[in-house]
C-alpha positions in Angstrom: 27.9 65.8 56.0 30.6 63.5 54.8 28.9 60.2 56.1 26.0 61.1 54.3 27.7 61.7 51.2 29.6 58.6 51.9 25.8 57.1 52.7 24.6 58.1 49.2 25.7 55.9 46.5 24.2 52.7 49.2 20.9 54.4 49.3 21.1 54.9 45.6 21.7 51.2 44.8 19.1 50.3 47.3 16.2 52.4 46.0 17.3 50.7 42.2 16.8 47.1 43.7 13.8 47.9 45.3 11.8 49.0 41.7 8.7 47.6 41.5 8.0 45.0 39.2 7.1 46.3 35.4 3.5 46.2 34.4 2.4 42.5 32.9 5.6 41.2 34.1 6.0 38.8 37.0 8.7 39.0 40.0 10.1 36.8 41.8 12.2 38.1 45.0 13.6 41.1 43.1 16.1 38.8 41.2 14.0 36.3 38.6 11.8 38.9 36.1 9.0 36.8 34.2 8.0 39.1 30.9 7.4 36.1 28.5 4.8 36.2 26.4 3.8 39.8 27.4 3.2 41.0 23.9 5.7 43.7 24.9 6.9 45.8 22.1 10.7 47.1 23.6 12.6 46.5 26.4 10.8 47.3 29.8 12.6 50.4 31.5 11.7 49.8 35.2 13.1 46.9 35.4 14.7 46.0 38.8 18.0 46.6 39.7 18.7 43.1 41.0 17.3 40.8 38.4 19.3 37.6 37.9 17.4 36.3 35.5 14.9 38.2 32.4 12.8 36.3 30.3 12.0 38.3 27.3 10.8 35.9 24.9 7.7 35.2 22.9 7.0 39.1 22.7 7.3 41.6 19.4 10.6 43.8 20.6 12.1 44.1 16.4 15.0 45.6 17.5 16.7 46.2 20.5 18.3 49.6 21.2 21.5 51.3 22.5 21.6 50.7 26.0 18.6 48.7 26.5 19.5 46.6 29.2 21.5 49.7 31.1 21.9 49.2 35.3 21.0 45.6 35.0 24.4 44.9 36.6 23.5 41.5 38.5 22.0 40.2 35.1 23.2 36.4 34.7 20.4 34.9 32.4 18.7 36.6 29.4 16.4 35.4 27.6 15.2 37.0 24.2 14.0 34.1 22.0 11.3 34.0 19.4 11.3 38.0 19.7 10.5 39.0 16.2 14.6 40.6 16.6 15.8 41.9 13.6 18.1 44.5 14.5 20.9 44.9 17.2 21.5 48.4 17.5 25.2 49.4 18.8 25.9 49.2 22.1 22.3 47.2 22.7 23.8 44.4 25.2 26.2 47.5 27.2 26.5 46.6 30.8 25.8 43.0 30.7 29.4 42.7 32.2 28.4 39.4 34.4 26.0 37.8 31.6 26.9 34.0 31.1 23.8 32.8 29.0 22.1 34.8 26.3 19.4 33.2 24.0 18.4 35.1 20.9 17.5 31.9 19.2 14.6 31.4 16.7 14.6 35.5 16.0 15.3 37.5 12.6 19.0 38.3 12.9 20.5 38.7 9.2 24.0 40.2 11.1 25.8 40.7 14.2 27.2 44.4 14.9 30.6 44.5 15.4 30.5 45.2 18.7 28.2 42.4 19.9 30.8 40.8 22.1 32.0 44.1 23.8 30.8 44.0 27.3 29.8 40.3 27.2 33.4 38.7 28.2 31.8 37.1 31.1 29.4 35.1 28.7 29.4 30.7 28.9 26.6 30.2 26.4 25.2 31.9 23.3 22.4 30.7 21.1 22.2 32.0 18.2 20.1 29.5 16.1 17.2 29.4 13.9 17.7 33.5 12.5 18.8 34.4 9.2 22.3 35.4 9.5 25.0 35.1 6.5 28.1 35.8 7.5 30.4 35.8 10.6 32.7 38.9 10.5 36.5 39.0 12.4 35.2 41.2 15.2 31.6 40.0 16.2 32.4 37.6 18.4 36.4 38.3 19.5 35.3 39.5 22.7 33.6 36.3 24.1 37.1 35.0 25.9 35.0 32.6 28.3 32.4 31.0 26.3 31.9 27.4 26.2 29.0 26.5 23.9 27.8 28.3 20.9 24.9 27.6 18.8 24.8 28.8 15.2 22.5 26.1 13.7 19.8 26.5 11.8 21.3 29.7 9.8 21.8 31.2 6.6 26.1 31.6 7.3 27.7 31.2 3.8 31.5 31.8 4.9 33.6 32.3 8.4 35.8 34.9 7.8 39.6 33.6 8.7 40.0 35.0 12.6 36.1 35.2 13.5 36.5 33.0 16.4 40.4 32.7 17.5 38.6 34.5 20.7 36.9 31.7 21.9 39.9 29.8 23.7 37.5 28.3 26.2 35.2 26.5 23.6 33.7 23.5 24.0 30.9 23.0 21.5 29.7 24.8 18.1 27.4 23.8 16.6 27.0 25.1 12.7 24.7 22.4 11.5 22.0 23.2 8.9 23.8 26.4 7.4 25.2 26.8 3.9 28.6 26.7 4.0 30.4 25.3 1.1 33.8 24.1 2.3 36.1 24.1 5.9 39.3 26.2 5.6 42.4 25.9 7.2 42.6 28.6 9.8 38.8 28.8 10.3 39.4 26.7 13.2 42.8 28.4 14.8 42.7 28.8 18.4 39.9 26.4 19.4 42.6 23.1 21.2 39.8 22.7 23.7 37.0 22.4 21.3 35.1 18.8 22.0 32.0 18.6 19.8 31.8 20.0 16.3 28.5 19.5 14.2 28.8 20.8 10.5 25.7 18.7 9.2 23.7 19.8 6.7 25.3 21.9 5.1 26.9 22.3 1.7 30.6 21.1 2.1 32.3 19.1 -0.6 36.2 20.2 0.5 38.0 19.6 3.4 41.2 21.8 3.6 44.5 19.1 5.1 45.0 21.3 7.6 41.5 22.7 8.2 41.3 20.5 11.4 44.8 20.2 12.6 44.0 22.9 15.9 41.4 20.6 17.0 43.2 18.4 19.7 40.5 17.6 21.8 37.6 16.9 19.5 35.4 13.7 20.3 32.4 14.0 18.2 32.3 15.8 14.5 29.8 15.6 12.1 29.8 16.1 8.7 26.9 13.9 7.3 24.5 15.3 4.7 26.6 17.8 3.1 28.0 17.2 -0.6 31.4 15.4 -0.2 32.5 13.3 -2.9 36.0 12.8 -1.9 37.6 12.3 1.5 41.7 13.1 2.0 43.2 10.6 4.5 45.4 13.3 5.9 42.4 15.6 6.9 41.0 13.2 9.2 44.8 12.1 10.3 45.7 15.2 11.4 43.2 15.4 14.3 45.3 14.4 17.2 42.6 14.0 20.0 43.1 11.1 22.1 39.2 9.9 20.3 37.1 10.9 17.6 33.7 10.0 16.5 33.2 10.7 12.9 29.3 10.9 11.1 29.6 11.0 7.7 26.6 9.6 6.1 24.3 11.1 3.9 27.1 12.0 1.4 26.8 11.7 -2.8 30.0 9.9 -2.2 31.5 8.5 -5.6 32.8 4.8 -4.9 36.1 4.3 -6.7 39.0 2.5 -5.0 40.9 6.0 -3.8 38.0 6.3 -1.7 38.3 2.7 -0.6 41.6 3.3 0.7 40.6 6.6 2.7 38.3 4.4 4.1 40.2 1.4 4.9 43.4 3.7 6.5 40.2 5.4 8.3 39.1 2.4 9.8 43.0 0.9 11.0 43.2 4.4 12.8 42.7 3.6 16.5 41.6 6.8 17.4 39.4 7.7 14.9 35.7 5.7 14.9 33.2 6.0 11.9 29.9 5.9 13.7 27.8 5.5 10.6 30.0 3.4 8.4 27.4 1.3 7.6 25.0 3.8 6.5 27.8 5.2 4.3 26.1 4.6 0.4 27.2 5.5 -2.8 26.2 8.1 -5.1 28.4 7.3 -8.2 29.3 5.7 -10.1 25.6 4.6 -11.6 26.0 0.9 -11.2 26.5 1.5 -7.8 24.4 3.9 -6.7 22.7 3.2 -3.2 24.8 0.5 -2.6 26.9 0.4 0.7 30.4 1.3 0.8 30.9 -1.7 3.6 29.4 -3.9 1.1 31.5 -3.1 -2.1 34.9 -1.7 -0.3 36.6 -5.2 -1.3 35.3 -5.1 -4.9 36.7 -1.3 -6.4 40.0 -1.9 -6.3 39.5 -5.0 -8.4 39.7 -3.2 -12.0 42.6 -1.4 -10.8 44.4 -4.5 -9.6 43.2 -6.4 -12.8 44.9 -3.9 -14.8 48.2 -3.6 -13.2 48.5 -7.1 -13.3 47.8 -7.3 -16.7 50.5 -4.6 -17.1 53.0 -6.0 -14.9 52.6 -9.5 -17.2 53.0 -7.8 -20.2 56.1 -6.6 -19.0 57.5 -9.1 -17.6 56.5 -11.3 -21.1 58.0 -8.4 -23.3 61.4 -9.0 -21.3 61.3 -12.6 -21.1 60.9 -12.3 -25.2 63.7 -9.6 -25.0 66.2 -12.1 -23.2 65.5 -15.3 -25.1 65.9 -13.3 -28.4 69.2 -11.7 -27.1 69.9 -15.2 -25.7 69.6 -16.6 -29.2 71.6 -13.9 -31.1 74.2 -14.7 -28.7 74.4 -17.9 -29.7 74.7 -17.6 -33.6 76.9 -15.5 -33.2 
């Protein structure tokens, strides 16, 4: 009696892998489970066991509820794109312990829950992109200790609240391109040394906190062109310490004056840090110079601030010549 209840939990686990394959879905060996395009409306129930791999997208699922993906314990690879998703009910991804890629990409996601990242801590890559979220909350994604590449492009994301991704240690590319956020905070950014590719193009940024990128240490490729900088500190871009960074910065309503002159020039002495799109760089103000180059006018706005300290240094140095020949000649008659 005792080796069969021994016996039982193996028979169990063998009768779940052997499901048969849901209706208008395509198996392959138990493990890779083909429902794309299926014009399913939720989540098939019978699905097996086993499966590695679901494909899920290009169907009508509008939500996905609590415990949808329950004894899929094997699952590596789900796909849920282009899903109609608008709504992630609590608890919706439970038991996808051992998931490392997820695509919900090109749904209708305004907001994560806060539990989204829960029982994902095994997850490499997220994409997120093309849905309509706003806002990335402290808790949605603290769980997500071994990702690697997240994708938030294509977005609605206004802020990053301070703390919404010190979790992701192990990351090594986000991309937040084509979103609306207005500036890059300090502390946005804590937490992510290992972080190699950062592309905040198209978006609307015009500030730069000093220390927004300081945690950055192993950055090689950020972009920042078409947003709505005007202005550039020196120190922002100074304080990122990787070994080699590729800057794109184009696409800019830059105002040409000579403080941004001398961003540029220190910029450009900086060994590690390369301007891939220098020459692209154009001017947005002031008028006169507007869609002109800033490689083609860099030498020439600093020249009405150099013209008028040296007429302010002569003057000076003329009033106390004057000052010394008259105390010279009081001197004299006296």
């Amino acid at each position: 009696m005792l080796a069969v209840l021994s016996a039982l939990p193996l028979a169990v686990a063998l009768l779940g892998a052997s499901k048969p394959c849901p209706r208008n879905c395509q198996c392959y060996d138990s493990d890779l489970v083909d429902c794309r395009a299926r014009g399913l409306a939720h989540v098939p129930h019978s699905l097996p066991h086993g499966t590695w791999l679901l494909d899920l997208g290009l169907n009508s699922l509008t939500e996905l509820r609590s415990h949808s993906f329950s004894g899929l314990w094997s699952l590596r690879v789900l796909v849920l794109s282009d899903s109609g998703i608008q709504l992630l009910q609590p608890q919706a991804l439970f038991f996808l312990s051992f998931l490392e890629k997820l695509d919900l990409s090109h749904n209708k996601l305004p907001a994560l829950p806060s539990d989204f990242s829960h029982s994902l801590s095994s997850l490499r890559e997220l994409h997120l992109d093309h849905n309509q979220l706003q806002h990335l909350g402290s808790s949605s994604l603290e769980r997500l200790e071994n990702l690697e590449k997240l994708d938030l492009s294509h977005n609605r994301i206004q802020s990053i609240e301070l703390g919404a991704l010190r979790g992701l240690s192990r990351l090594r590319h986000l991309y937040l391109q084509a979103n609306q956020l207005a500036a890059l905070q300090e502390g946005t950014l804590t937490r992510l040394q290992g972080l190699e590719v950062l592309l905040l193009g198209q978006n609307h940024i015009s500030k730069i906190e000093t220390e927004a990128l300081a945690p950055l240490h192993s950055l090689s490729l950020l972009g920042l062109e078409r947003n709505r900088l005007e202005h550039l500190k020196f120190k922002s871009l100074l304080n990122l310490r990787a070994p080699s960074t590729h800057l794109q910065l184009s696409a800019n309503p830059w105002t040409c004056d000579c403080d941004l002159h001398r961003v540029f020039s220190k910029v450009l002495r900086v060994r590690r840090l390369h301007v891939d799109d220098y020459e692209n760089i154009t001017c947005r103000a002031p008028l006169q110079l507007a869609g002109a180059h800033l490689a083609w006018v860099d030498g020439q706005l600093c020249m009405a601030e150099t013209a008028t300290v040296l007429v302010i240094t002569v003057t000076v140095l003329v009033t106390v010549i004057a000052a010394i020949v008259m105390a010279e000649r009081n001197r004299k008659k006296n």
